[in-house]
Steps between C-alpha positions, in 0.01 A plus 500: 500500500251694387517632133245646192418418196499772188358372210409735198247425237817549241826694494364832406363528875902522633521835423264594782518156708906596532356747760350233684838274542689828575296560795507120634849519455552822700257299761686163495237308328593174338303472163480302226403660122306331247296545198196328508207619223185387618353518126808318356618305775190386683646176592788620588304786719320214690817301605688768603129629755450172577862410641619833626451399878707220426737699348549707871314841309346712762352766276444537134548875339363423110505790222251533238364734234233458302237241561738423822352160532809378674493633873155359500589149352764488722281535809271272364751246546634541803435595868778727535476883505534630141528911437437591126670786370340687196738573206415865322368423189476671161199470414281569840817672694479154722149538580382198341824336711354693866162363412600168414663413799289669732158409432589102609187297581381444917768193639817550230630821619824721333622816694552728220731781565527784257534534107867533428867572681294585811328201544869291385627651828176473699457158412927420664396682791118297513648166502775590724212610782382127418787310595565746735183402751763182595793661428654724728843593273271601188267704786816692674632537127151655386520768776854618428380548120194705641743691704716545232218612260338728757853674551534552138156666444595757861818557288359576179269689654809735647614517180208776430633758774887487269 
């Protein structure tokens, strides 16, 4: 079975990383959700990396604002794919999150989707193109929600000519 793990650098991420488990959930993703700081919790941050193959994890989405240390640290630890989400920020409108995450060093890579909601949802449909290069149920289900989002931007667009 293949399933992901969504950890959050603290509870104030759900209100944008609840757009990431809505979208697994509309594309039949197993996952797991966990709060893990990496500044707070940096023991706990390296058993979780260091057995999440053990623990059947194919993919692991983590949310951070801030300093976002914790996609990084997580991918330190581990060899499987890790996608860092950047959490809009007050203070640098989740630039400081973007550029933390991005800007990881050659050999301990993070794909970084977009700051915010966007990115929550681009991050569910990331990891589901993961699991999906040996899984043909989470492939066939990714095309039907392409078709189903391409038919809703044809429609919308019809909605101009009412």
């Amino acid at each position: 079975m293949m399933k992901v793990a969504l950890v959050m650098g603290s509870i104030s991420d759900w209100p944008v990383v609840k757009d990431t488990t809505d979208m697994l959930t509309e594309l039949q993703i197993d996952y797991d959700k966990k709060i893990i700081s990496a500044h707070r919790m940096p023991q706990e941050l390296q058993d979780f990396a260091q057995s999440a193959k053990d623990e059947r994890y194919s993919v692991i989405i983590a949310a951070a604002g801030g300093a976002a240390h914790l996609p990084g640290m997580l991918a330190a630890n581990t060899a499987i794919p890790v996608i860092g989400i950047p959490v809009l920020t007050k203070a640098l409108n989740g630039v400081d999150s973007l550029l933390s995450i991005v800007q990881m060093p050659a050999g301990v890579p993070v794909a970084t989707v977009a700051v915010g909601k966007a990115g929550a949802k681009n991050a569910a449909i990331l990891a589901a193109e993961m699991i999906a290069i040996s899984d043909t149920q989470t492939y066939d289900r990714l095309l039907a929600f392409r078709a189903k989002q391409s038919k809703e931007a044809i429609e919308s667009n019809e909605q101009l000519y009412q």
